[in-house]
Steps between C-alpha positions, in 0.01 A plus 500: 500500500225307512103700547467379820851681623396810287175469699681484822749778408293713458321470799801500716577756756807567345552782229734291294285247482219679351741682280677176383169353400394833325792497294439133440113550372643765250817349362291215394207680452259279715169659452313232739697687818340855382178523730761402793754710390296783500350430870828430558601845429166677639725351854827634397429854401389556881883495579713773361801268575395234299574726182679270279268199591234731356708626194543124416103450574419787229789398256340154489116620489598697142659219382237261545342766335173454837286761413316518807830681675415783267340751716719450819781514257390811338454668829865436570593670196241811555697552826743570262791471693823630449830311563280164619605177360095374566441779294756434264342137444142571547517692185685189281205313621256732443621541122492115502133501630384797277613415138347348218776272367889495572493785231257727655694791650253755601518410853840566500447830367176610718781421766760686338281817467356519904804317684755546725866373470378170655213419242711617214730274598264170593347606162784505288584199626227283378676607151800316586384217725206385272701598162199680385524684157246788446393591203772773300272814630464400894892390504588863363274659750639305742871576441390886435373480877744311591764731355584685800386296796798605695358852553151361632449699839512171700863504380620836552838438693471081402531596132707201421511118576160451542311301188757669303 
């Protein structure tokens, strides 16, 4: 896809457009699309049917790693959500935004400490997707949080087959 379609697909009227080029601009991490792809999503998030155009919009703005999504994406993880996949992926980014280095996991665990079942999940997730490895001390807190996660409150009759 050339910049000009990704351009034009994102512009489109159509959802899957937008969401093709979204996922485009963050498999190959094309930083030069993130002040579009964030006015890009600024549009979307006006339609609550357009939910997994914007879950592709977020997933793409952590991995580009564009900073200046940070407070809209924090105030989708303050909302704190439960059972929300924009949730769920608000809070990978926001780890993304937040850390130091691909080592750093305190944002995982200020997330771990204040969130529901859907930022537990987005943030345990950065662990896996970005094979990040904490430091000793922050990966046994993390696993000693983590320890019973199926008896969060979020989860009470859902206790299994979620991030399991």
């Amino acid at each position: 896809m050339t910049k000009e379609d990704i351009i034009t697909k994102l512009n489109s009227k159509k959802s899957a457009d937008r969401r093709k080029a979204a996922k485009e601009i963050g498999k190959y991490k094309l930083s030069e699309f993130g002040d579009d792809l964030y006015m890009s999503y600024l549009k979307e998030k006006q339609d609550k049917r357009t939910w997994e155009t914007q879950k592709e919009m977020i997933k793409s703005m952590g991995l580009l790693n564009y900073k200046k999504a940070l407070s809209e994406i924090e105030g989708i993880v303050n909302v704190n959500t439960p059972h929300d996949m924009i949730t769920t992926v608000a809070a990978t980014s926001l780890v993304q935004l937040k850390r130091n280095s691909i080592n750093d996991a305190k944002p995982v665990i200020d997330l771990l400490n204040v969130g529901s079942v859907s930022v537990i999940s987005g943030a345990l997730y950065s662990l896996a997707i970005d094979k990040m490895i904490p430091p000793k001390n922050e990966i046994e807190f993390i696993i000693k949080k983590s320890w019973n996660i199926n008896k969060h409150l979020d989860r009470i009759g859902h206790e299994f087959g979620l991030i399991d």
